[in-house]
C-alpha positions as CSV (number, residue, x, y, z in Angstrom):
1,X,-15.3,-15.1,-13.3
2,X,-11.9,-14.4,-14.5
3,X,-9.0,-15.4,-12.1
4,X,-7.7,-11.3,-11.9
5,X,-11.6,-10.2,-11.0
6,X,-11.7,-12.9,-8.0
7,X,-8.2,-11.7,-6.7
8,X,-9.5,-8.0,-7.2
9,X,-12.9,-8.9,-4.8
10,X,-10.4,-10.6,-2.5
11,X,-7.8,-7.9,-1.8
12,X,-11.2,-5.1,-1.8
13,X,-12.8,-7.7,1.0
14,X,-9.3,-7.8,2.6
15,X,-9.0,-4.5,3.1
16,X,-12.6,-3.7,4.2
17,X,-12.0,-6.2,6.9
18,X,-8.8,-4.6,7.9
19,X,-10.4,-0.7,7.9
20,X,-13.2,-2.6,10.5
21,X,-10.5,-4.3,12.5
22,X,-8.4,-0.7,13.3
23,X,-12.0,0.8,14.2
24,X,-12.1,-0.9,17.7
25,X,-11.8,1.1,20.3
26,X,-13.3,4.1,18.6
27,X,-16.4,5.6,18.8
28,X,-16.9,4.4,14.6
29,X,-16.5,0.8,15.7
30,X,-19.4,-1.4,14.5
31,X,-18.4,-5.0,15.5
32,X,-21.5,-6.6,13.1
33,X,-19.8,-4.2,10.3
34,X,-16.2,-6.3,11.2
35,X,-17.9,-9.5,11.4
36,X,-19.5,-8.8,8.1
37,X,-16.5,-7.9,6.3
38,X,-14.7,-10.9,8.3
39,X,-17.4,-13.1,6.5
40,X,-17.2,-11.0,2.8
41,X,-13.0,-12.1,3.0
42,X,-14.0,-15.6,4.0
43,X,-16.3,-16.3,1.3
44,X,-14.0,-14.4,-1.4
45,X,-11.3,-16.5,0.0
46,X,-13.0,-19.9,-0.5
47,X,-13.9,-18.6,-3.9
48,X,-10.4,-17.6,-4.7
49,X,-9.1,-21.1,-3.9
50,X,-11.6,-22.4,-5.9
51,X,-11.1,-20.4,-9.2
């Protein structure tokens, strides 16, 4: 995968993650939704790092 698409799918995970994360403490909260996207950023971190 070329080094700008891997950035791309980690600043899209990034920000997915942070949309969940300002949801607590509203009624549109899903906290397996967070921790999903939490674990989408992790994995497109790792493969950043490795790219």
């Amino acid at each position: 995968m070329a080094e700008h698409d891997v950035e791309h799918k980690l600043a899209e995970a990034r920000r997915h993650a942070t949309e969940e994360l300002h949801k607590q403490g509203t009624p549109e909260y899903d906290a397996r939704a967070h921790q999903r996207a939490v674990e989408a950023e992790r994995k497109a971190a790792e493969e950043a790092k490795g790219a």
